[in-house]
C-alpha positions, 0 to 999 in steps of 0.5 A, a space after each residue: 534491493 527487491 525489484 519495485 514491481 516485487 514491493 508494490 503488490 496492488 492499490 486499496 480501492 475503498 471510499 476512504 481511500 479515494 477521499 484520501 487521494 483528493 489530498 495527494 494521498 494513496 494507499 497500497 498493499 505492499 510486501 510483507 518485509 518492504 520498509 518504508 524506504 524500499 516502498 518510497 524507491 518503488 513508488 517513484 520508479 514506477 509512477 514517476 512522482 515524488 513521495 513526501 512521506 511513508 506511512 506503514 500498517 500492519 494488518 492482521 489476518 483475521 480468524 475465521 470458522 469454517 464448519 468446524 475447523 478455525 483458520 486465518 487469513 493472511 497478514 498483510 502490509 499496508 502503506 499511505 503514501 503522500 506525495 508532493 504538491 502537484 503530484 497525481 497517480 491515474 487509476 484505471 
């Protein structure tokens, strides 16, 4: 196993995300090839919490003109975590 700051990458900080954290949910990015099992053991060795449930997105990369050359932006990973009833992580 990876260690768990490898796997937990950086938290989603949107209005939708912070209306989901109201209802014991956040959201993170996470590495690529974590799966759902590695990412619950991060989260509970890092915040000290106990994970309900895992949800996984893969989210691809978009494609995006610059000039006259065509790129894409990185695909990337994104996971829903509920937690358990009393359960917090404190944002900075």
């Amino acid at each position: 196993m990876r260690d768990a700051t490898d796997i937990i990458i950086e938290p989603v900080i949107s209005e939708l995300s912070t209306t989901m954290a109201e209802e014991d949910k956040y959201v993170f990015v996470v590495h690529t090839s974590a799966n759902k099992i590695e990412i619950k053991y991060a989260v509970e060795k890092l915040f000290n919490v106990g994970v309900k449930k895992v949800n996984v997105i893969n989210v691809l990369g978009k494609r995006k003109r610059m000039r006259f050359k065509t790129g894409k932006r990185s695909d990337w990973k994104k996971a829903v975590i509920t937690l358990n009833k009393g359960d917090k992580i404190e944002f900075i």
